[in-house]
C-alpha positions as CSV (number, residue, x, y, z in Angstrom):
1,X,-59.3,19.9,22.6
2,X,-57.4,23.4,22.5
3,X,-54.0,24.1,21.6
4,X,-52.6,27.1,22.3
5,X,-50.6,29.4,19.8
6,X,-48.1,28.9,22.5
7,X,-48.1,25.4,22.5
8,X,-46.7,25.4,18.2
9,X,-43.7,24.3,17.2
10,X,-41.6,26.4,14.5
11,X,-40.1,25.0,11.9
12,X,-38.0,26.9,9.0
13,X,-38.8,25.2,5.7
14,X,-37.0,28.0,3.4
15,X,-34.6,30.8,3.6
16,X,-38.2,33.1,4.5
17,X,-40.4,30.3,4.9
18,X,-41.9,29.2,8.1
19,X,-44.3,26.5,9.2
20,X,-46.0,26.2,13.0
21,X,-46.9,23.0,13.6
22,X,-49.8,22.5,16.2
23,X,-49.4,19.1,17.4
24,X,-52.0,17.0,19.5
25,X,-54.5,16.9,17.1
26,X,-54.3,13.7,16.4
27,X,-52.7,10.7,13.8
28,X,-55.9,11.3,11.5
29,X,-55.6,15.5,11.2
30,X,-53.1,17.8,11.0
31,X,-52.9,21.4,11.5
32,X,-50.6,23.8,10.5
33,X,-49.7,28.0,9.7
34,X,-47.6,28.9,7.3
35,X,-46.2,31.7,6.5
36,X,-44.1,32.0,3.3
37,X,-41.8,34.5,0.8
38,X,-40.1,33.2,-2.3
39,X,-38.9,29.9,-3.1
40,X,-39.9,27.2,-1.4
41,X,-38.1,25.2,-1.0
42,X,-34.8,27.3,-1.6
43,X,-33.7,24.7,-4.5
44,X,-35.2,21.3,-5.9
45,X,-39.0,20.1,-5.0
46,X,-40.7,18.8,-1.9
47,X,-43.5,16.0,-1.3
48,X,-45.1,14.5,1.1
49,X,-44.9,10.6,0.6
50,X,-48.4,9.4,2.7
51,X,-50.1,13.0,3.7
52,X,-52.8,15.0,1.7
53,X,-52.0,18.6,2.1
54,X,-54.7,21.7,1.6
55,X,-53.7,25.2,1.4
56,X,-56.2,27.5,2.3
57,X,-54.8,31.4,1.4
58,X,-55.4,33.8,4.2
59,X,-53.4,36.3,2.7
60,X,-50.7,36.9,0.1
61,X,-50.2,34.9,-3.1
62,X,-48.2,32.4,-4.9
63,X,-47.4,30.3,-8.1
64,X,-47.1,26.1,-7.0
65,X,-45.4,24.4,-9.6
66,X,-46.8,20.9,-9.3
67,X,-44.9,19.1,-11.8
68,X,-46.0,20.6,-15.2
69,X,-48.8,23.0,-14.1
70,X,-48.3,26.2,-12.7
71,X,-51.0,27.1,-10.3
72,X,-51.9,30.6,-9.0
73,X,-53.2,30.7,-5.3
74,X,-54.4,34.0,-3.4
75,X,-56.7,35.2,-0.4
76,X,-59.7,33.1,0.0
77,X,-58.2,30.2,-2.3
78,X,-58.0,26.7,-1.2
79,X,-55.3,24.3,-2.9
80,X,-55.3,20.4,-2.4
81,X,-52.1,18.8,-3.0
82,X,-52.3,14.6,-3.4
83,X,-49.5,12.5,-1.9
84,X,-46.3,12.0,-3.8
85,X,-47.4,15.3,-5.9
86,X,-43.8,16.9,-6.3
87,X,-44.3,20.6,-5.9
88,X,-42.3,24.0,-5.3
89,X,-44.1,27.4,-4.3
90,X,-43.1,30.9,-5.4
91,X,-44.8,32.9,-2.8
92,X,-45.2,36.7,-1.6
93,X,-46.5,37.6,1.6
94,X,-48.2,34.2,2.2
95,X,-50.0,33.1,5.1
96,X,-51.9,30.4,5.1
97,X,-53.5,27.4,7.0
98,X,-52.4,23.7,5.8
99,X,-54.5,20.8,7.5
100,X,-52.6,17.4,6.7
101,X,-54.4,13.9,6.8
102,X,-53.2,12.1,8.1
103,X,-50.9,14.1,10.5
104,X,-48.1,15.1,9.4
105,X,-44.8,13.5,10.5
106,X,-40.9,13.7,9.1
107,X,-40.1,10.9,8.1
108,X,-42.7,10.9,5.4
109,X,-41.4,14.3,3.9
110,X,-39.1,14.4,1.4
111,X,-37.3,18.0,-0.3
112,X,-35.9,16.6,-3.6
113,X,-32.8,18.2,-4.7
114,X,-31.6,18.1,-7.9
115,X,-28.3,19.5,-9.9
């Protein structure tokens, strides 16, 4: 199966932070770009109730703050994140590739503000 570049769908995640979703893959994977600067979210955490995330860094770098650790990420890099794992990124210049599994959907995504 092929999915075009033109066939993603863009999503804004963060005041500089964008995600392209490439949809058709199927309920078991997941495949996503994204490419991020600063804080992301802009305020509170984010998790993903159900899906298992990896970041693999094609460029750029980051801190993830997944809950008490503080984890650096750059080029090359690949970053598992477990669901229910809140997390926060502070990135520059990021691009990366982020396979879900299963695929990622909505309604299992929460962004956890807090006062």
């Amino acid at each position: 199966m092929l999915i075009k570049k033109s066939q993603r769908k863009r999503q804004q995640l963060a005041r500089e932070a964008f995600v392209y979703e490439y949809c058709g893959v199927g309920k078991e994977l997941g495949m996503a770009v994204a490419e991020l600067n600063g804080r992301v979210p802009d305020a509170g955490t984010m998790k993903n109730k159900i899906c298992h995330e990896a970041y693999y860094v094609m460029s750029g770098s980051a801190q993830v703050f997944i809950g008490n650790e503080v984890v650096d990420i750059g080029e090359g890099d690949v970053l598992q994140i477990q669901p229910g794992q809140e997390y926060y990124v502070e990135a520059s210049n990021l691009r990366l590739i982020a396979p879900t599994a299963p695929a990622f959907y909505p309604e299992q995504w929460e962004n956890i503000k807090t006062l």
